[in-house]
N, C-alpha and C positions, 0 to 999 in steps of 0.2 A: 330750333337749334339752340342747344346749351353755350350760353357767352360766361366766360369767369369773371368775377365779380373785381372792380378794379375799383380804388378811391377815386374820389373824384380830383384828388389833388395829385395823382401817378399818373405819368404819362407813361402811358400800354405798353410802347413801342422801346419806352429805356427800361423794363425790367429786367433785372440779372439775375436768376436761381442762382444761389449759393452753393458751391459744389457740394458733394458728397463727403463728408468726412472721411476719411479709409477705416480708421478707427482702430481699435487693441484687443485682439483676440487674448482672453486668460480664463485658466483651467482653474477653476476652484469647488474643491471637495468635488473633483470627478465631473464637474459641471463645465461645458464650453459656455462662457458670456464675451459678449462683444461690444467693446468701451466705446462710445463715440463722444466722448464729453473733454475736458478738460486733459491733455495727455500727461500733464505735471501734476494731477490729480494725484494726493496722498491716498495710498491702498487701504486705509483706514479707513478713509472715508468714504470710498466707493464702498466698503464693507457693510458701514453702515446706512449712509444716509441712500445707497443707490440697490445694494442686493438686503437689506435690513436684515443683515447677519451683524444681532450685536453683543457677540459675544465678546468678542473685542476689544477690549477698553482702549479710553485714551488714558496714558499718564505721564503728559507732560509732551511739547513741540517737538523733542528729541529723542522720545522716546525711552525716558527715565523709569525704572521703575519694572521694567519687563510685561504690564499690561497689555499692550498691546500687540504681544507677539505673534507671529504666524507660523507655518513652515513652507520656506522657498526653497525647491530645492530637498526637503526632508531633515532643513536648517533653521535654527530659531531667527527672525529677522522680525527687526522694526517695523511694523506697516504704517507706521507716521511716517517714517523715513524714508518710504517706498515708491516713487513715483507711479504711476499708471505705466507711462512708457518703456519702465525696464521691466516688467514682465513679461511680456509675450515667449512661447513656449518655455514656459517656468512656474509646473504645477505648486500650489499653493491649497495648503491645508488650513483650514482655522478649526478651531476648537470644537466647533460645530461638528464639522467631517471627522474627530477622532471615533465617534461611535461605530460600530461593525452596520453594516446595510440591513442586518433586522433591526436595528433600532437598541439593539444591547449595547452597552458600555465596552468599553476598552479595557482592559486589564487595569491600566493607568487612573480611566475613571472612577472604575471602582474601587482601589485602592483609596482613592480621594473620600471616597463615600464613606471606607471601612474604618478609615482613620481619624476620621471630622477634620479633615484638612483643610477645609473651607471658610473657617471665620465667618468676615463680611459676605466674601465671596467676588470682592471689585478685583482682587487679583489672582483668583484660580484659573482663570483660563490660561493668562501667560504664563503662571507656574505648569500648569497642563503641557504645555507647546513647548518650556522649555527642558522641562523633564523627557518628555518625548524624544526629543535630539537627544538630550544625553543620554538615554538608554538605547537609542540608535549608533551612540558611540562607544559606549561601555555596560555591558550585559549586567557587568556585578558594580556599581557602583559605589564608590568609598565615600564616608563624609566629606573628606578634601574635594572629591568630585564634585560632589552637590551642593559645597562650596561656593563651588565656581560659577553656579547660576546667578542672571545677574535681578531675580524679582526681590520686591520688597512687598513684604505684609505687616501691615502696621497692627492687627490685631494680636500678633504673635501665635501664628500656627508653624512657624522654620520647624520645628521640633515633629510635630504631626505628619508636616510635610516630607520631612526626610523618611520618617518611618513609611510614607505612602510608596515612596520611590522606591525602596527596598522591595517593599511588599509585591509592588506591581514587577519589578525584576525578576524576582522568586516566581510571579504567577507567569510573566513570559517565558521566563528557559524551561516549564513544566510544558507549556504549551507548546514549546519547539522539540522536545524530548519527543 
């Protein structure tokens, strides 16, 4: 007969299993995962350090800089600023999932490609994610609109990057046409 293996300093008789976490079901890029760690866990960092999706950037506690963007919702949002616990049923896109399931680019993406919007490339994804929303909100976007995004590129592609936006607008209302 099989006996479990007990320290010799544990008395048998007072052990407690630790209950079951319940844990945090969340939908990313179409994928069901289920959270049992930390429930204050920053969505960032489950991003990278637990499913090693890292497209993601960090830039900055507060989420300065628009690096780190997702979509919750089909909305640009902080994933530093994102608890674990406030997602559950509240799909979530990263940058990763904007590609189409054969593995092709997004309109979005490749406008990024067409245009060399990319600089360094530490903050194309959040410019990705939040361009994304706003052509989710306005088909034809004006520069006041693109404006309004809140990323920073310090290599200075704003210029590239606006022309990408445009581009990839023109290539989705062909595609809805």
């Amino acid at each position: 007969m099989l006996q479990a293996h007990v320290p010799p300093h544990a008395d048998p008789g007072n052990v407690t299993p630790e209950p079951a976490r319940a844990g945090i079901d969340v939908q990313i890029n179409g994928e069901h995962f289920h959270h049992t760690g930390d429930p204050d866990m920053p969505l960032l960092w489950y991003l990278r350090d637990v499913l090693k999706l890292d497209g993601t950037r960090y830039g900055g506690e507060h989420g300065e800089g628009g690096a780190d963007l997702v979509l919750v919702n089909g909305k640009a949002r902080s994933a530093i600023t994102l608890p674990m616990h406030k997602l559950t049923g509240h799909p979530i896109t990263t940058v990763e999932g904007l590609a189409q399931a054969d593995g092709s680019l997004h309109p979005l993406q490749q406008a990024f490609v067409d245009e060399d919007a990319i600089g360094c490339g530490y903050c194309t994804s959040g410019w990705l994610i939040a361009s994304m929303d706003l052509l989710h909100r306005h088909r034809d976007p004006s520069d006041s609109d693109i404006d309004t995004l809140p990323n920073l590129c310090r290599c200075g592609c704003q210029t590239r990057v606006r022309r990408a936006i445009k581009r990839a607008a023109a290539a989705m209302k062909g595609a809805k046409a």
